[in-house]
C-alpha distance (Angstrom), angle and dihedral (degrees) to the residues before:
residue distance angle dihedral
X1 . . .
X2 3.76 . .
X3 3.85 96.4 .
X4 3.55 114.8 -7.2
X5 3.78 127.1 -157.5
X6 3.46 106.1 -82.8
X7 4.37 118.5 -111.7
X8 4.12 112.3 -83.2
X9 3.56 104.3 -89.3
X10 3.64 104.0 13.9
X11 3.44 89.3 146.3
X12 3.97 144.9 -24.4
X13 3.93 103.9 -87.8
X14 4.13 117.0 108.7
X15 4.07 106.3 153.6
X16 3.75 108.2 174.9
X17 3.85 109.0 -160.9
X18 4.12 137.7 169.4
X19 3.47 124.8 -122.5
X20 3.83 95.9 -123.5
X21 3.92 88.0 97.0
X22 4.15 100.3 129.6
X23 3.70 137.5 -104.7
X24 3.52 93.9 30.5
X25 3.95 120.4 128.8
X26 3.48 126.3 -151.5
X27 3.55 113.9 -128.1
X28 3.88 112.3 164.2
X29 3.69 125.3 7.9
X30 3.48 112.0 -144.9
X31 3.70 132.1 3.3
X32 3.89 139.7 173.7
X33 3.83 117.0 -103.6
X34 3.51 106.9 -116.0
X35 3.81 109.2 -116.5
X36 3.70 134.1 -170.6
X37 3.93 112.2 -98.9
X38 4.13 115.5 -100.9
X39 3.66 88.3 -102.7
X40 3.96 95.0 58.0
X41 3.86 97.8 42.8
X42 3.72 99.8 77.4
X43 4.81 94.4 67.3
X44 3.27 115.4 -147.4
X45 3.62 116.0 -91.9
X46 3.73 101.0 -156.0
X47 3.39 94.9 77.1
X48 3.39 93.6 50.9
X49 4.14 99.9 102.8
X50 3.54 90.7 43.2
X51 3.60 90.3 53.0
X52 3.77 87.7 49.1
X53 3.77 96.0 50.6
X54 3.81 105.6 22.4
X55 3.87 109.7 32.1
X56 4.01 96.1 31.9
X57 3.67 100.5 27.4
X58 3.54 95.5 -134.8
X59 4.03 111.0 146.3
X60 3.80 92.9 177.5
X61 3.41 113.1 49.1
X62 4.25 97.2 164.8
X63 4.08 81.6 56.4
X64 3.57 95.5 71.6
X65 3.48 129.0 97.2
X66 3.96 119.1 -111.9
X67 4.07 85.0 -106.0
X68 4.06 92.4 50.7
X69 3.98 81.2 51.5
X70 3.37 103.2 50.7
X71 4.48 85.4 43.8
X72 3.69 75.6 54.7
X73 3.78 103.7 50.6
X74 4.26 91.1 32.7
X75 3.85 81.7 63.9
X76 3.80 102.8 39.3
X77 3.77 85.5 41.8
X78 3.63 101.0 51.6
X79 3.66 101.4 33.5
X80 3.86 98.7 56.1
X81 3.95 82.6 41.4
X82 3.33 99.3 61.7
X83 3.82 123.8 112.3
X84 4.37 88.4 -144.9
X85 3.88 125.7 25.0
X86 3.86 114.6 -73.5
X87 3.82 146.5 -175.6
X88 3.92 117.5 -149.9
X89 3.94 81.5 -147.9
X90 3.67 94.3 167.8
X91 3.94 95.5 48.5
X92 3.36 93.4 45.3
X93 3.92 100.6 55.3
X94 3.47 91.4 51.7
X95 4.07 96.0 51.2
X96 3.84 80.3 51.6
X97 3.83 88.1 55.9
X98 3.64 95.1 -117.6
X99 3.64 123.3 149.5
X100 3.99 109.7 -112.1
X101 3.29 105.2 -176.8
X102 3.93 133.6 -139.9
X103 4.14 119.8 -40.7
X104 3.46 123.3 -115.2
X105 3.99 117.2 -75.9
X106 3.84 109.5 -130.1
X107 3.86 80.7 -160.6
X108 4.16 94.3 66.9
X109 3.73 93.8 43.3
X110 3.72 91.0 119.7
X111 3.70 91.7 65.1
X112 4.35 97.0 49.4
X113 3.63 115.3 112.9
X114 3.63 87.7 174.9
X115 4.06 138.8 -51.0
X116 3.73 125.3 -101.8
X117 3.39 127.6 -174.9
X118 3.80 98.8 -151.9
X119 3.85 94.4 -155.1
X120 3.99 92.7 47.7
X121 4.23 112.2 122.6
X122 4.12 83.6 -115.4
X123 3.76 89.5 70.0
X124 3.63 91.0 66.5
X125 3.85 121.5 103.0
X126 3.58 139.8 173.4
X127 3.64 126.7 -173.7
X128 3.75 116.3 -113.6
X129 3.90 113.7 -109.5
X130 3.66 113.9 -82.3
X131 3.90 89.8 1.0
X132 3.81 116.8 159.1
X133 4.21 117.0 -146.3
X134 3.61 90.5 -94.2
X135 3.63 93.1 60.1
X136 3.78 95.1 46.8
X137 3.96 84.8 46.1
X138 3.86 90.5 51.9
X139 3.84 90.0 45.7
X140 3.85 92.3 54.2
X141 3.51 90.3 42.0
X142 4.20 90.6 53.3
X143 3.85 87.9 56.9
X144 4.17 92.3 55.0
X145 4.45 88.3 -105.7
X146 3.38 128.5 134.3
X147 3.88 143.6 136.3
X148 4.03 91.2 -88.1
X149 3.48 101.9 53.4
X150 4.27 111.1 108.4
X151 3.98 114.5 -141.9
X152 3.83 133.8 -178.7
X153 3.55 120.2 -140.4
X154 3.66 113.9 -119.4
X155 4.23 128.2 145.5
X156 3.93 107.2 -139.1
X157 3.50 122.5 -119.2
X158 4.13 102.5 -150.4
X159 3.86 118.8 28.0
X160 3.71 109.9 -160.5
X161 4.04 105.8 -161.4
X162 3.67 108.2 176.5
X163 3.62 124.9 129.5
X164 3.71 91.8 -117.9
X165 3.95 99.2 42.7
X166 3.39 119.5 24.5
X167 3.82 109.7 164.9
X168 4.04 137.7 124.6
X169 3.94 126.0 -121.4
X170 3.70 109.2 -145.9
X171 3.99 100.1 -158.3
X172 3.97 107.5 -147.6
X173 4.41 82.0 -152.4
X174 3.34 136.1 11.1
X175 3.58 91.5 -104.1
X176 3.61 91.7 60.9
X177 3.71 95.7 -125.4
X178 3.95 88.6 160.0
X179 3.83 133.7 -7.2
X180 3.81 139.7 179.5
X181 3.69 119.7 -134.3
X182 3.30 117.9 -147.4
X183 4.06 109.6 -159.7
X184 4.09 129.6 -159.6
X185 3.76 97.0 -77.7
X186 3.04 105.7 38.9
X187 3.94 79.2 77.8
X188 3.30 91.5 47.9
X189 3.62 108.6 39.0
X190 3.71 98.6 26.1
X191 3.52 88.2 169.6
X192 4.18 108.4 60.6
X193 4.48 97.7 30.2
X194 3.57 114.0 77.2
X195 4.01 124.3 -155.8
X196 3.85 114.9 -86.1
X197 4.18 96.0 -137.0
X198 3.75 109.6 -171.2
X199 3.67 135.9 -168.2
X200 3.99 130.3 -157.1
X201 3.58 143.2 -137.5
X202 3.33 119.9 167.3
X203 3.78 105.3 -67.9
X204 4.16 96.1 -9.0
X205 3.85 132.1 62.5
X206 3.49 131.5 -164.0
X207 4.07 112.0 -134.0
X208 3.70 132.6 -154.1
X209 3.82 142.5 178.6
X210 3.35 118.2 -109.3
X211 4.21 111.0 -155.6
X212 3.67 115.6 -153.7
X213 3.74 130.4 -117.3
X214 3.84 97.6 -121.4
X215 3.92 88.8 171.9
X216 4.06 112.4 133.3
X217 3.27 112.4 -88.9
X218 4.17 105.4 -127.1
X219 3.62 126.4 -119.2
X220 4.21 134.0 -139.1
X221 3.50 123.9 -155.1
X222 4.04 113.4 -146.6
X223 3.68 125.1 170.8
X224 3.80 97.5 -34.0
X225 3.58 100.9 -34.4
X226 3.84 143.9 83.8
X227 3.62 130.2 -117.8
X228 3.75 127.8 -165.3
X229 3.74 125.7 -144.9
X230 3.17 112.6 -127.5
X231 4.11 128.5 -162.1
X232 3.47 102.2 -112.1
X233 4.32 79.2 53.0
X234 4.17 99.6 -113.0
X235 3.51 118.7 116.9
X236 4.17 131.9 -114.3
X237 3.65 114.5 -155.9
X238 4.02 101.8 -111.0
X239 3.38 105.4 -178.0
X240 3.64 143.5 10.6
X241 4.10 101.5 -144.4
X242 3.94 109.9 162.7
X243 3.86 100.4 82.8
X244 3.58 91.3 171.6
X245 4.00 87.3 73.4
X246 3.75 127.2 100.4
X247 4.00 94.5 -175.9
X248 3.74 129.7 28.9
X249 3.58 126.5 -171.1
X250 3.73 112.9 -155.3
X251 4.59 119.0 -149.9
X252 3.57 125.8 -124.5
X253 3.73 80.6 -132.1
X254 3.37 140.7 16.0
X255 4.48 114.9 -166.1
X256 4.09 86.7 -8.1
X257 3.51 96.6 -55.1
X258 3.56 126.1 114.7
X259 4.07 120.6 -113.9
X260 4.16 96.0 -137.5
X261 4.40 98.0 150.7
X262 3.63 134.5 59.5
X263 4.17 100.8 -159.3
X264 3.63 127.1 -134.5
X265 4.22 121.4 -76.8
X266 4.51 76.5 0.0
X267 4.00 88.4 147.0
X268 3.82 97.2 20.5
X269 3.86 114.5 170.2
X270 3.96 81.8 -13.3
X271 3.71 108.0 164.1
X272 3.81 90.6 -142.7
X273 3.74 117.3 129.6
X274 3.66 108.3 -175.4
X275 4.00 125.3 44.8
X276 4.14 134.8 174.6
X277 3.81 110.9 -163.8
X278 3.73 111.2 -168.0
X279 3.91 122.4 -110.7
X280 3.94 82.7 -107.8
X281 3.56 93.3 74.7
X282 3.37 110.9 106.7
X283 3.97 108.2 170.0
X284 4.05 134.8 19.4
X285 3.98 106.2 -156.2
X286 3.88 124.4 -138.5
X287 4.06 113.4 -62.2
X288 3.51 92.8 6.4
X289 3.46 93.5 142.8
X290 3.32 105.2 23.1
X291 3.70 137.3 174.5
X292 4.53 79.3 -15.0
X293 3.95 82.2 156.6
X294 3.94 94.1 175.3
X295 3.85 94.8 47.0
X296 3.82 102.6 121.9
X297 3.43 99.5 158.8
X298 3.95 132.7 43.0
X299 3.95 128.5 144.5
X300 3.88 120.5 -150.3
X301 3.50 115.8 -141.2
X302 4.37 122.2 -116.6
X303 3.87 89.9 -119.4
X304 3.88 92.0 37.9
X305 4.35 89.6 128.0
X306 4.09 96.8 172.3
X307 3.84 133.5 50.1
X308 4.08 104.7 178.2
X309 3.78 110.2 -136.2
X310 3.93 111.0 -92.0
X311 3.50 85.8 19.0
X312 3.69 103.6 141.9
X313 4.26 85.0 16.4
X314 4.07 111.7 168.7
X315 3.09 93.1 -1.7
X316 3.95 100.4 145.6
X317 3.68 114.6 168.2
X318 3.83 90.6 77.9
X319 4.12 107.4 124.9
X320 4.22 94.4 171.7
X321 3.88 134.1 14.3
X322 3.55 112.9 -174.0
X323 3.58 112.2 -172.4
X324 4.09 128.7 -168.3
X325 3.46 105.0 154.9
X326 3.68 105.3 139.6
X327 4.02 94.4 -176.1
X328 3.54 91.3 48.3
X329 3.58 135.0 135.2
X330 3.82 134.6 179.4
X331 3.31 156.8 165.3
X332 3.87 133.9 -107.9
X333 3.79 83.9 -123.1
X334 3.82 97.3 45.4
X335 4.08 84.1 99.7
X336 3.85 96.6 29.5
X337 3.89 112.7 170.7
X338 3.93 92.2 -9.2
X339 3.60 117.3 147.4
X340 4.18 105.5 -149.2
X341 3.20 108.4 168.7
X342 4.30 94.5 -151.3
X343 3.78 119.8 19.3
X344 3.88 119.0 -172.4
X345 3.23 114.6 -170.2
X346 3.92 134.3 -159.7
X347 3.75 111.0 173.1
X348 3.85 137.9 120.7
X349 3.49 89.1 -112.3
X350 3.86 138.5 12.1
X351 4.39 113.7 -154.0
X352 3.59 120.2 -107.1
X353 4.10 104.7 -110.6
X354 3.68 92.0 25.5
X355 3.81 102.2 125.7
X356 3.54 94.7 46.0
X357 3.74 93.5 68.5
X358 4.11 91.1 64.2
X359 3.44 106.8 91.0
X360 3.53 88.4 -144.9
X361 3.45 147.4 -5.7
X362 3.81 148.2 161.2
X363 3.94 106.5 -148.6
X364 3.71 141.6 18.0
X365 3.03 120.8 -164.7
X366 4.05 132.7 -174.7
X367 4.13 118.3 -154.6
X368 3.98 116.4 -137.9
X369 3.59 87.3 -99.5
X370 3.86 97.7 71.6
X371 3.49 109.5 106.5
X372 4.12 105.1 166.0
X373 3.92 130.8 29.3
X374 3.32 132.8 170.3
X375 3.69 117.2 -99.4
X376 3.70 97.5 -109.9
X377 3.74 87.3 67.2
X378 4.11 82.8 72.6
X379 3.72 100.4 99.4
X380 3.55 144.3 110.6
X381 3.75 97.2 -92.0
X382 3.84 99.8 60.4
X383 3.93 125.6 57.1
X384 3.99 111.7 -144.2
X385 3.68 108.9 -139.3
X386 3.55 114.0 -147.2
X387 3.54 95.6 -106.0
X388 3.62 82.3 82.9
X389 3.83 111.8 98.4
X390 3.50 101.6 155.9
X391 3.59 136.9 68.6
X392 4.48 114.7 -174.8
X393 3.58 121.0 -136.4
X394 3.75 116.0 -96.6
X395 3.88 151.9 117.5
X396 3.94 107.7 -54.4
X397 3.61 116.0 -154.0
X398 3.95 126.1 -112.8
X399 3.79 121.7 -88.6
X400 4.02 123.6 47.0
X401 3.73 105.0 -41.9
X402 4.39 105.9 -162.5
X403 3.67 107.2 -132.9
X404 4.22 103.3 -164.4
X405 4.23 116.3 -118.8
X406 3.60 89.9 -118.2
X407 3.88 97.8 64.2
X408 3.50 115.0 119.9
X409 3.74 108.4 -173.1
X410 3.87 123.1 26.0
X411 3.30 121.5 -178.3
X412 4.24 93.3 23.3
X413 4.08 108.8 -173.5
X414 4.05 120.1 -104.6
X415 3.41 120.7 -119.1
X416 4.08 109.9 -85.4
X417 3.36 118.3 -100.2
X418 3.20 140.5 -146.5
X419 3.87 149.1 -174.0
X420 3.25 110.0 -52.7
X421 3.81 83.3 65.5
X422 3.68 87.5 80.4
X423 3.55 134.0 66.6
X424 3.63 115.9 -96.9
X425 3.51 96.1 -113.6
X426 3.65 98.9 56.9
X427 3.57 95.2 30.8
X428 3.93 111.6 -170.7
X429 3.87 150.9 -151.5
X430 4.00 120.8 -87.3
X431 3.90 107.8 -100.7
X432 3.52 118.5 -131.3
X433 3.61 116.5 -164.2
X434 4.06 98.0 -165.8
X435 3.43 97.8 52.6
X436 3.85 92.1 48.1
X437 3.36 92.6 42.7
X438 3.70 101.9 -160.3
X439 3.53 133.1 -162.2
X440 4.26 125.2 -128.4
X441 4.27 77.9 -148.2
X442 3.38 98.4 65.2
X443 3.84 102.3 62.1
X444 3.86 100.0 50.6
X445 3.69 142.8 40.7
X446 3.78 100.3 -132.8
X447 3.49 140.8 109.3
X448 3.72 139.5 -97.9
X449 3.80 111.9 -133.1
X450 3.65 102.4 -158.7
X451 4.09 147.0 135.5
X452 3.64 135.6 -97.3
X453 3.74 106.4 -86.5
X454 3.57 105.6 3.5
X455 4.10 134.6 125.5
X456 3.80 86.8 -100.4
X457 4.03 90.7 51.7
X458 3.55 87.9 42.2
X459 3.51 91.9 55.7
X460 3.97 99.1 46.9
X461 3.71 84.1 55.6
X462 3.41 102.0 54.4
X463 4.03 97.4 41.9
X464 3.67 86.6 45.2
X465 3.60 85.5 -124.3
X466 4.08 122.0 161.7
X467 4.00 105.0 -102.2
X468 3.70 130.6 175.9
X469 3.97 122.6 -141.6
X470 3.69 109.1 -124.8
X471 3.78 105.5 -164.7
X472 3.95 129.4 81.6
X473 3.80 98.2 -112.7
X474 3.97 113.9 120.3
X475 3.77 103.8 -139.1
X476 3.54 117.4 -131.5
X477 4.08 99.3 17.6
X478 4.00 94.7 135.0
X479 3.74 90.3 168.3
X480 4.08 96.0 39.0
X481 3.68 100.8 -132.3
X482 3.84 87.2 137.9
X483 3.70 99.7 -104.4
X484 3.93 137.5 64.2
X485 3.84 121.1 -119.8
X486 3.67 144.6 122.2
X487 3.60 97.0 -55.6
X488 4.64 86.2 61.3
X489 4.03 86.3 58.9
X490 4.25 83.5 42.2
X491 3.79 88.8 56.0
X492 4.06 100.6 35.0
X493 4.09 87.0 52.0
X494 3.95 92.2 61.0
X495 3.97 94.4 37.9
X496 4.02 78.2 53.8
X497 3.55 94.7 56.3
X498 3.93 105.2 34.9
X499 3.97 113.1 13.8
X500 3.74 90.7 163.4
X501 4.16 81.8 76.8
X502 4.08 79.8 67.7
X503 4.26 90.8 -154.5
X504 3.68 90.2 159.5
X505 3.96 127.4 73.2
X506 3.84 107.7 -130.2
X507 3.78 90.1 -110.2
X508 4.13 90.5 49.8
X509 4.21 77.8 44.6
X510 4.20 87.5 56.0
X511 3.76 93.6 37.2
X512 3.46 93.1 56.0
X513 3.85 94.3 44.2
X514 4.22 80.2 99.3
X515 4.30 89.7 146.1
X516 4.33 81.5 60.1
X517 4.11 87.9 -157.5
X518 3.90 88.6 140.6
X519 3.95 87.5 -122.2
X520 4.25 97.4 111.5
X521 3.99 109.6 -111.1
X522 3.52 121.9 -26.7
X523 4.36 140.7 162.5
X524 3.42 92.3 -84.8
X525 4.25 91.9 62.6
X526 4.01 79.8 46.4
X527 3.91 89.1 50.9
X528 3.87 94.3 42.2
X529 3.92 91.1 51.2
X530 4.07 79.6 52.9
X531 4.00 94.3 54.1
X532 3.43 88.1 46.4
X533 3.59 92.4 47.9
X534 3.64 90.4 51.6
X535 3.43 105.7 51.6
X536 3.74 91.4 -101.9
X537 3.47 105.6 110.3
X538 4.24 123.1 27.4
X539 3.85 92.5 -153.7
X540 3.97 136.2 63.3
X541 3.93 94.9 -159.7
X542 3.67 124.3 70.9
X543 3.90 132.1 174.1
């Protein structure tokens, strides 16, 4: 079904509101929930340890607690339900141990100008090659953004991705008593779609309108810089006005209300070069530093949760970014074309691509509490601490790339996508990584560097994929002389037919294990030896 009712006791939210909640029209009065058709209810089951291991990046599933499970199955559940393509966006997050944030409040709809969630993929932006500011201005302003627009915070709960209905469902509980949809344009023409706010009953919903508050939002001046109001009364630093300023210290509150935003193009061109942002920040939007070429020095905040993409674009000067952020998330672009000369990073997860939008640096560095990277963060330059369980699907380069023993998950599955991935033109299907089930191997001609036994071996083997055994041990050496010939198959043959002799050492035993069944030593590690031997066969280790 589109969004089904979430499992009994999925977690510990139960607001019970009226509908007498303001400038709401009434537009319908009753209407049948749409549910998936008898056919679609039952998911497919298959997929189910992929899902696990691939989509949700769990490698443990027994180690979760009975909530985490039921997260696990609500997702699986309602996803492969569904009648269109959705993301469980909310459910997700919070499996990931991110912090989501409060729900909507039915009871301030009056005040929304529209909802953002600040870490959603349509917050990222990167400028188009050789693009002056106008440009990048009149591509905001083609997609309805700009500095004055007011948003509210809130994560979805249901992304719906198809080409033909994209829109989110912001539940106001986990039961999904009532929820506002926000569709396409309302994002992009915040000022002409109103919110669809519905209202259940068992298998009907009442549905409303929702008009916007288009009023201005009002402005504060504090020592040289602008704040904006925003409806939920904090404060996002609007403008950066004092260009006669090398350093700029920005309040944790300005008039009693918290400063929690940095705004879009707020220091644009500035020729400031040092700033401290508050630990109430909690988000810097798209461009907000943009093209700040002598900014050398900048701290982000521990509850900082949102970078905007091209966020701190061309902005050069930078010698060190340290980042601990453990809520955050950002874009490949939230750096584009900087040139930090050491980046530290301690994040959940790091984007695929990221690095290669610095235009230089010396060192990279990943914090222990990095647990996913994209794949293109395998290389030479960059140790991966073993905090790092998680390697995401992508296009690995040519050559050998070294994929560490204690990675868990190579080749983890992308976030579906859907239509507004696609220009409008073309439009597009939603693309759903599980059920294509793609493999890293088939877009490149490299190598994987891995070790005997490992996810990354695993992996190779099972994409058919060209690997390259990283460890010393000379498979297939029963009698450990150091090299492999007639006299091995000699020595696995009577092993074969009287073990209790015991020949073999138990690591000449494993060595020779070159058939990997899991049944001990056996003819066919005899016969492989002989393949090889022959010419037959170019490798001693088969899966």
């Amino acid at each position: 079904m589109k969004a089904k009712q979430v499992l009994s006791g999925f977690l510990a939210f139960a607001t019970i509101f009226g509908c007498n909640i303001g400038n709401i029209n009434s537009y319908t009065n009753s209407k049948t929930v749409i549910t998936a058709s008898a056919e679609n209810q039952i998911p497919d089951y298959s997929l189910w340890d992929r899902f696990i291991k691939y989509d949700l990046r769990i490698t443990d599933y027994d180690s979760l607690s009975e909530k985490e499970k039921e997260l696990c199955k609500f997702i699986f559940e309602t996803e492969r339900s569904s009648e269109d393509t959705i993301i469980c966006e909310r459910a997700r997050r919070i499996l990931n141990g991110y912090d989501v944030g409060e729900r909507v409040n039915p009871k301030e709809i009056s005040k929304y100008y529209n909802i953002i969630d600040r870490c959603g993929d349509y917050w990222e932006f990167t400028p188009y090659p050789n693009t002056n500011e106008s440009g990048i201005n009149k591509f905001l302003e083609d997609y309805g953004f700009s500095k004055e627009m007011a948003v509210l915070d809130a994560v979805p709960d249901i992304k719906h991705i198809d080409d033909n209905m994209f829109y989110n469902e912001y539940w106001v509980d986990d039961e999904r008593t009532a929820s506002i949809e926000i569709h396409e344009n309302s994002y992009y023409s915040s000022d002409k779609e109103p919110f669809i706010y519905k209202v259940y009953n068992n298998d009907s919903y009442e549905s409303y309108e929702i008009e916007k508050n288009l009023e201005t939002l009002p402005v504060i001046e504090y020592k040289g810089c602008k704040y904006q109001i925003c409806p939920d009364n904090t404060l996002a630093l609007y403008s950066f006005d004092d260009g006669e300023l090398d350093y700029v210290e920005i309040p944790e509150t300005v008039n009693d209300m918290k400063v929690t935003g940095i705004k879009m193009f707020a220091f644009n061109e500035s020729n400031v070069r040092s700033v401290k942002l508050p630990e109430t920040i909690n988000y810097i939007e798209p461009f907000a530093f943009y093209k700040c070429r002598n900014l050398s020095d900048i701290n982000l905040p521990e509850n900082l949760k949102s970078i905007g993409g091209s966020g701190f674009c061309e902005c050069t000067g930078l010698v060190d970014i340290n980042i601990y952020c453990p809520n955050l998330k950002f874009s490949s672009f939230s750096f584009y074309q900087c040139s930090a000369e050491n980046v530290i990073f301690n994040t959940k997860n790091v984007p695929d691509y990221f690095t290669s939008f610095f235009t230089e640096y010396k060192s990279i560095v990943l914090g222990n509490n990095v647990k996913e990277i994209g794949c293109t963060l395998l290389n030479k330059d960059i140790e991966i601490p073993e905090s790092v369980k998680i390697i995401t699907w992508g296009e690995m380069p040519s050559g050998v790339t070294i994929v560490p023993k204690h990675i868990e998950i190579l080749g983890a599955y992308k976030e579906a996508i859907g239509s507004k991935y696609f220009s409008v033109s073309m439009g597009g299907d939603a693309v759903i990584p599980l059920i294509e089930n793609k493999s890293m191997t088939e877009m490149y001609d490299g190598t994987i560097g891995c070790y005997l036994n490992t996810e990354a071996y695993n992996y190779a083997i099972a994409h058919n994929a060209k690997f390259q055994l990283l460890d010393d041990t000379i498979y297939g050496d029963a009698n450990g002389d150091g090299i492999v010939d007639i006299a091995d198959v000699v020595c696995i043959s009577v092993y074969v037919s009287n073990p209790e002799k015991n020949i073999m050492s138990e690591q000449n035993i494993k060595n020779s294990d070159v058939h990997n069944t899991g049944n001990g030593l056996d003819a066919n590690d005899s016969l492989m030896i002989q393949h090889y031997l022959a010419g037959i066969i170019d490798t001693l280790l088969y899966r």
